[in-house]
C-alpha positions as CSV (number, residue, x, y, z in Angstrom):
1,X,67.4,101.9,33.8
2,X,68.6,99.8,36.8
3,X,72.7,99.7,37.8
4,X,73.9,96.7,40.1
5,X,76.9,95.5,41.2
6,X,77.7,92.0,40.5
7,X,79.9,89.6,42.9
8,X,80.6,85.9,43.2
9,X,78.2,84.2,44.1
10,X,77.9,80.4,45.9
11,X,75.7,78.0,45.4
12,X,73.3,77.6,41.8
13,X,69.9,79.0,41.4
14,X,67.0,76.6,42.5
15,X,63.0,76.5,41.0
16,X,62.3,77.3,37.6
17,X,58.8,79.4,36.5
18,X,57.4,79.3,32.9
19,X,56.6,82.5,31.1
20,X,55.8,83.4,27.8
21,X,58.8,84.1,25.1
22,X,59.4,87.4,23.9
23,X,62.7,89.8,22.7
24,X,65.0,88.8,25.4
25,X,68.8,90.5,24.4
26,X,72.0,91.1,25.8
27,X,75.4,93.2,25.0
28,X,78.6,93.2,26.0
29,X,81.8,95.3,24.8
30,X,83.7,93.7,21.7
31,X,86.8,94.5,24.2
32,X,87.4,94.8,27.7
33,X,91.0,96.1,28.9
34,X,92.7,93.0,31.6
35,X,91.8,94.6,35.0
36,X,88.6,96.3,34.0
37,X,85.4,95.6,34.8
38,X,82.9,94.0,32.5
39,X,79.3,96.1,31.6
40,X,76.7,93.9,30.1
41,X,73.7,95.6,29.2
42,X,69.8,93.7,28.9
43,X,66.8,94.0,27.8
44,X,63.7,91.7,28.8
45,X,60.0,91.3,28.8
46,X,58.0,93.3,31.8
47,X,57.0,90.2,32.8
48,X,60.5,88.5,33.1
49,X,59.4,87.4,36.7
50,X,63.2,86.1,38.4
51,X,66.0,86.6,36.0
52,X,70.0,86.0,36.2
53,X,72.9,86.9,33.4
54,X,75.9,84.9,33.7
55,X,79.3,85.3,32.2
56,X,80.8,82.6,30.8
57,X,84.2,81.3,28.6
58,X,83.6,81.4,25.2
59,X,82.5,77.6,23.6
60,X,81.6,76.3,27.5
61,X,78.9,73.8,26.6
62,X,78.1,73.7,30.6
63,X,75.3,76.5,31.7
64,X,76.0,75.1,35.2
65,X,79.4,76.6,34.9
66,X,79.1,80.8,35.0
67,X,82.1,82.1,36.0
68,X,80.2,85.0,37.7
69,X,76.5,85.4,38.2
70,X,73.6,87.8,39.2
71,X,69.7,88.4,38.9
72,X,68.5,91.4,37.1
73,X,66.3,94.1,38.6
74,X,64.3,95.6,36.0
75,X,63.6,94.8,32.2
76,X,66.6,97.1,31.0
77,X,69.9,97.7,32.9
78,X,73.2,97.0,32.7
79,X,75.4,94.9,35.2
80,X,79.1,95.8,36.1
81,X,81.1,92.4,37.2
82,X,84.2,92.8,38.1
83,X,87.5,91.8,36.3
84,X,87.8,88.6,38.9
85,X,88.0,85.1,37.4
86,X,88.7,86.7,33.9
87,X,92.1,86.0,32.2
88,X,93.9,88.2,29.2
89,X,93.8,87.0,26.0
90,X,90.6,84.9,26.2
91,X,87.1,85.0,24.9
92,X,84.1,85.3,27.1
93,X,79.9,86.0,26.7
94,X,77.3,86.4,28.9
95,X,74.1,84.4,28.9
96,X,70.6,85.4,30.7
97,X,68.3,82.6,32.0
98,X,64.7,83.0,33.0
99,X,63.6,81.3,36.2
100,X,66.4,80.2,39.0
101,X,67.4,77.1,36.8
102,X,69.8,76.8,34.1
103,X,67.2,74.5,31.7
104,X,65.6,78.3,30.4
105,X,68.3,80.4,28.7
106,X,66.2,83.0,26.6
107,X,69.9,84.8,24.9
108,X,73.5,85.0,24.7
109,X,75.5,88.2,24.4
110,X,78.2,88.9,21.3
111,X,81.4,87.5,22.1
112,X,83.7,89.9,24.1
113,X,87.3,89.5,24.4
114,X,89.8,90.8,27.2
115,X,93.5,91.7,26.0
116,X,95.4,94.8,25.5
117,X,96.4,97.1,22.7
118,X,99.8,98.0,22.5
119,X,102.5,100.0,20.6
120,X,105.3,101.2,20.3
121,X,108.7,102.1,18.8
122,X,112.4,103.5,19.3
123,X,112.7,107.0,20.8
124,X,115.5,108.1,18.6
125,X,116.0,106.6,15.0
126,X,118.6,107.6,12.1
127,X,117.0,109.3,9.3
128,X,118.3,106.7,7.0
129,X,116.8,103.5,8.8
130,X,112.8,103.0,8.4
131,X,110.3,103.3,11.2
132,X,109.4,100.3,12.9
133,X,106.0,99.8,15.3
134,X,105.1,96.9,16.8
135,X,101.8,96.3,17.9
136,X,99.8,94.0,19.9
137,X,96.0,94.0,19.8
138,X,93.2,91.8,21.5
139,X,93.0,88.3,20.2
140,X,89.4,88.7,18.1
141,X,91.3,92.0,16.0
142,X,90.9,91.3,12.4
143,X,91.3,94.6,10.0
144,X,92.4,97.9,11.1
145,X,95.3,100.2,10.3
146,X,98.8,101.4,11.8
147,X,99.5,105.4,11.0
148,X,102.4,107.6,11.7
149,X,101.7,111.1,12.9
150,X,103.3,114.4,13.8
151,X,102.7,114.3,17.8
152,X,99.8,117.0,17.8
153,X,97.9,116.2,14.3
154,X,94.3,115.1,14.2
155,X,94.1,110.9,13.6
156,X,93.1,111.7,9.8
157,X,96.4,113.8,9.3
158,X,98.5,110.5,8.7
159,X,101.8,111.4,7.2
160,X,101.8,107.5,6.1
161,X,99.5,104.3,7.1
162,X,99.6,100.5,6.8
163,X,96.8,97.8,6.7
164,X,96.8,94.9,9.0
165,X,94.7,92.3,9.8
166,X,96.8,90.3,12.7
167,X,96.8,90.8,16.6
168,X,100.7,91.3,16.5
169,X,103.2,91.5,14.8
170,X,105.2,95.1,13.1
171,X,104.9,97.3,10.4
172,X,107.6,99.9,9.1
173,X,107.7,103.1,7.6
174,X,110.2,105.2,5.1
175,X,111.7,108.0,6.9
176,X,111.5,110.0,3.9
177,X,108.7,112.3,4.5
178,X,110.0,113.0,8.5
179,X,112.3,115.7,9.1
180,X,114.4,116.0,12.6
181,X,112.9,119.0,13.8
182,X,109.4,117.4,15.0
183,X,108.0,114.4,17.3
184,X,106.5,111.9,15.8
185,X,104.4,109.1,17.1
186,X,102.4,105.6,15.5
187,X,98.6,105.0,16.1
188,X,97.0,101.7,15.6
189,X,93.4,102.1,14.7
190,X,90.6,99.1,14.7
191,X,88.7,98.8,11.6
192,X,88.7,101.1,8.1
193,X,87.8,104.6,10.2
194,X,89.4,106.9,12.7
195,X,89.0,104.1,15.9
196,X,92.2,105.0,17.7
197,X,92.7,102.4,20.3
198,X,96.4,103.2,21.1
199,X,99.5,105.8,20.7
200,X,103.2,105.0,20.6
201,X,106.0,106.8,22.6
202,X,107.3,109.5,21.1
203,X,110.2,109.7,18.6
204,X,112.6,111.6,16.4
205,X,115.0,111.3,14.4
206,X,118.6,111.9,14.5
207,X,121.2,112.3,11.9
């Protein structure tokens, strides 16, 4: 499998070259953290001659307008492009054309999104007063779960959960089954399984 690093690039690609279709694919992370880099993964024909993966804002009509670009260098890979002209809280693919032109785009990649996941609630909290977490999570989230947890258990020893299906917002929690001798802490979790994208501060509670 062939590894490059991609840059910014000036100019466009020039001189297209015709070759026959077959399973051309790309994949990109559902999520990608703001400052990180960005791994898109291909797969083309043997025969893919000259080909370049661009990435692109999600819904940009324009192929002339790739935010970053770079040519492949073998029929399976993956290319790393830096965070650089990506902003948090948007949607983004990546798009491979055959050829140096843009008139030959053979695939697009699933939609990624870059935005953070976030949680967190008070240190200290009176026994008497629920539990409240609020969340943030990337803009594309639709289902996945908040749990409360004893600071060292496994993710499926939740002392409670809740559903959710936003990308913010809180959820709270009786203090009934807590007692003031332990740390506690929320997880958020992505989808219906153990998925934990991100722990809370620690907290305890006080009489």
């Amino acid at each position: 499998m062939g590894t490059c690093f991609a840059s910014l690039c000036g100019g466009s690609p020039a001189a297209s070259t015709s070759y026959e279709d077959a399973v051309w694919s790309l994949t990109a992370p559902d999520h990608v953290e703001p400052e990180s880099e960005v791994v898109i993964s291909w797969k083309v024909p043997q025969n893919y001659g000259i080909a370049w993966i661009g990435v692109y804002k999600q819904g940009q009509e324009d192929d002339t307008q790739a935010i970053q670009w770079n040519y492949i260098n073998d029929a399976t890979g993956s290319l790393v492009f830096p965070f650089k002209g990506l902003e948090d809280n948007a949607e983004y693919e990546a798009r491979i054309f055959q050829g140096e032109e843009y008139d030959k785009k053979k695939a697009g990649s699933n939609p990624f999104v870059v935005g953070s996941w976030t949680i967190s609630v008070d240190q200290r909290i009176e026994k008497s007063k629920p539990v409240y977490a609020y969340y943030t999570a990337p803009s594309n989230f639709r289902a996945g779960w908040i749990g409360l947890f004893r600071a060292s258990a496994k993710d499926s020893e939740a002392l409670d959960y809740v559903n959710i299906d936003k990308p913010s917002g809180y959820v709270s929690f009786n203090t009934g089954k807590l007692v003031s001798d332990f740390a506690y802490e929320a997880r958020i979790f992505q989808g219906s399984g153990f998925e934990c994208k991100k722990k809370s501060n620690f907290f305890t509670l006080v009489s």
